[in-house]
N, C-alpha and C positions, 0 to 999 in steps of 0.2 A: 450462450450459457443459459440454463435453465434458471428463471427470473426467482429469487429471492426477496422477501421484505424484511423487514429489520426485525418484526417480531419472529419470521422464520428463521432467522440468522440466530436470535438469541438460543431459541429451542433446540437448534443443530451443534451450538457451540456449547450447551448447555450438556448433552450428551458427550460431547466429544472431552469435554472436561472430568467427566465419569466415566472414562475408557470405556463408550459408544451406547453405554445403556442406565435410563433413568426410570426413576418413578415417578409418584406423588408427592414424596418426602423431598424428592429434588426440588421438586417444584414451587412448592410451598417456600425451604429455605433460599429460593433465588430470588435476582428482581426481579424474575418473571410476576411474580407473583401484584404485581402494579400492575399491570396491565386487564386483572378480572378474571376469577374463573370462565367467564363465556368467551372472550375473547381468547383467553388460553384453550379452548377445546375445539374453534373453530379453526385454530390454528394446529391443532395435532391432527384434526379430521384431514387439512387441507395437505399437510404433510404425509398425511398416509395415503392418501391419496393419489398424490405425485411419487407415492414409491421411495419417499426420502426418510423416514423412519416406518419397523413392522411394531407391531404389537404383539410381547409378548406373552404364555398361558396365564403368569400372574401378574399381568395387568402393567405391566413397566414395558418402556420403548426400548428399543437398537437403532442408531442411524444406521442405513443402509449404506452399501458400496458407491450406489449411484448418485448420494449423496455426498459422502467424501468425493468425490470428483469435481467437485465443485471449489472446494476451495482448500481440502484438508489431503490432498492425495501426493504421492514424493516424484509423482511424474508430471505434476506443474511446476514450471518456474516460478520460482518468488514475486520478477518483476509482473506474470499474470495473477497470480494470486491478488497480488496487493490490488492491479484494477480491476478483481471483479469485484472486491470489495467494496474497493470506493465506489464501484456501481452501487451496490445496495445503502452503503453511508458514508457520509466522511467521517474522518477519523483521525486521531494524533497516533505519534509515531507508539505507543505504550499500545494503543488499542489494537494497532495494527500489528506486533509482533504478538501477543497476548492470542489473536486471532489464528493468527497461521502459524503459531508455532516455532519461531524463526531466530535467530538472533540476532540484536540488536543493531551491530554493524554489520549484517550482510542488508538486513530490512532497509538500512539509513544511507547504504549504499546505492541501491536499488531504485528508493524513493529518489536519491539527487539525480541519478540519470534520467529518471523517469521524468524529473520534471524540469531535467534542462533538454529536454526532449519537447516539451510543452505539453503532457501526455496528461502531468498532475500540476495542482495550483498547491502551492502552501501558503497559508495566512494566521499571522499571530491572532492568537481571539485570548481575551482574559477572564479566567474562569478562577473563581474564589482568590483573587488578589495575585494568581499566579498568568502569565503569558504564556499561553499554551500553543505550539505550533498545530495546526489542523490542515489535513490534507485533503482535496477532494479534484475528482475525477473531471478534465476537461474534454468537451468534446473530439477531439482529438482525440484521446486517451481511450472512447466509447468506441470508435472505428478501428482502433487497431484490438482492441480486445475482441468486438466481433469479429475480427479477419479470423483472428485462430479456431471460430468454426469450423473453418471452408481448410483455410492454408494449414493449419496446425500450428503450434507455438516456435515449432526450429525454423520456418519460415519467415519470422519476419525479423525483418532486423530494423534496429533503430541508428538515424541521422546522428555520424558523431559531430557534422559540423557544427550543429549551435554549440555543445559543448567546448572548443576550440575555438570558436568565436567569444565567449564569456570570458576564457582564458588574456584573450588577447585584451580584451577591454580591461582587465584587472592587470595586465603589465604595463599596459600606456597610463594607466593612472598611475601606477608605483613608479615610474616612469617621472609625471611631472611632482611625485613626491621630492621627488631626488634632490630633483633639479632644486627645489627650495631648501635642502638641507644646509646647515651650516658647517662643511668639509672643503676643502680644497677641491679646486675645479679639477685635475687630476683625478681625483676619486671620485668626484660625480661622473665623470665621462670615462670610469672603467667600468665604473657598475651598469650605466647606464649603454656601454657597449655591448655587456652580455645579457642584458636584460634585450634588448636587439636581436640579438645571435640567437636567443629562448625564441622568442616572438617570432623570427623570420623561419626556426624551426618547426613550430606551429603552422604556420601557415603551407608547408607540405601536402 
């Protein structure tokens, strides 16, 4: 993938929020605008440069095509989208649908395969009194997003067995829940029969 920094990220998403074409006035009213007029121009230079936004006759951008391919195009997968992303930053699940456009349970589905795959790390961080989950990109996660270079994305497919393995570890715990409940030994060893019969069908 053609390498992105965060302040290019902002600039690209910034456009792509303006159906693909911004100005000065954009500019000015975003948060881009922290970061310095110098630092903002060194980054539009670097971007036209790589051919990721033109300049138009009065004076406002267009992202490019070759740009949307990156992370905004309907011929990426969600599950690549999200790790090029976390290549550039981590990010919670709001930032990350906000980003690619997405909806929320196709993103949060995505995310959970992804990282019982071990591909992503999720970690509570607490930001202004709230627990915010934050996701970021495990090395693992960096090898298979570079395979889709070379292999292309219908190529690779992801290990379902950690995810069947997680499965199983959550019925042998529900498992010795049972067993301590206060019911009749007859109804523990029904449930706890087909809690079994689940478990041994997993293991398929």
């Amino acid at each position: 993938m053609r390498k992105l920094g965060t302040i290019d990220l902002e600039v690209l998403q910034l456009a792509m929020n303006e159906n693909g074409t911004f100005d000065e006035t954009h500019l000015e009213n975003s948060n881009l605008k922290r970061h310095g007029v110098g630092k903002i121009l060194d980054t539009l230079a670097s971007l036209k440069d790589r051919k990721f936004i033109s300049m138009n006759q009065n004076g406002s951008f267009t992202i490019t095509n070759l740009a949307k391919e990156i992370l905004w195009s309907s011929k990426i997968p969600t599950w690549a989208k999200i790790l090029r992303l976390l290549q550039i930053k981590s990010c919670d699940l709001q930032q990350i649908i906000e980003t690619i456009d997405n909806s929320e349970e196709n993103v949060f589905n995505e995310l959970e395969q992804l990282r019982k795959n071990q591909l992503v790390l999720m970690s509570p961080q607490r930001q202004d009194d709230k627990i915010i989950k934050v996701y970021e990109i495990l090395p693992e996660g960096i090898q298979v997003i570079d395979k889709t270079e070379t292999q292309g994305f219908e190529n690779i497919k992801f290990d379902k067995s950690k995810s069947s393995g997680e499965k199983l570890e959550t019925i042998e715990e529900i498992i010795n829940e049972v067993k301590n409940m206060s019911c009749s030994d007859n109804e523990k060893n029904n449930i706890i029969e087909k809690l079994n019969l689940l478990k041994n069908n997993l293991k398929i």
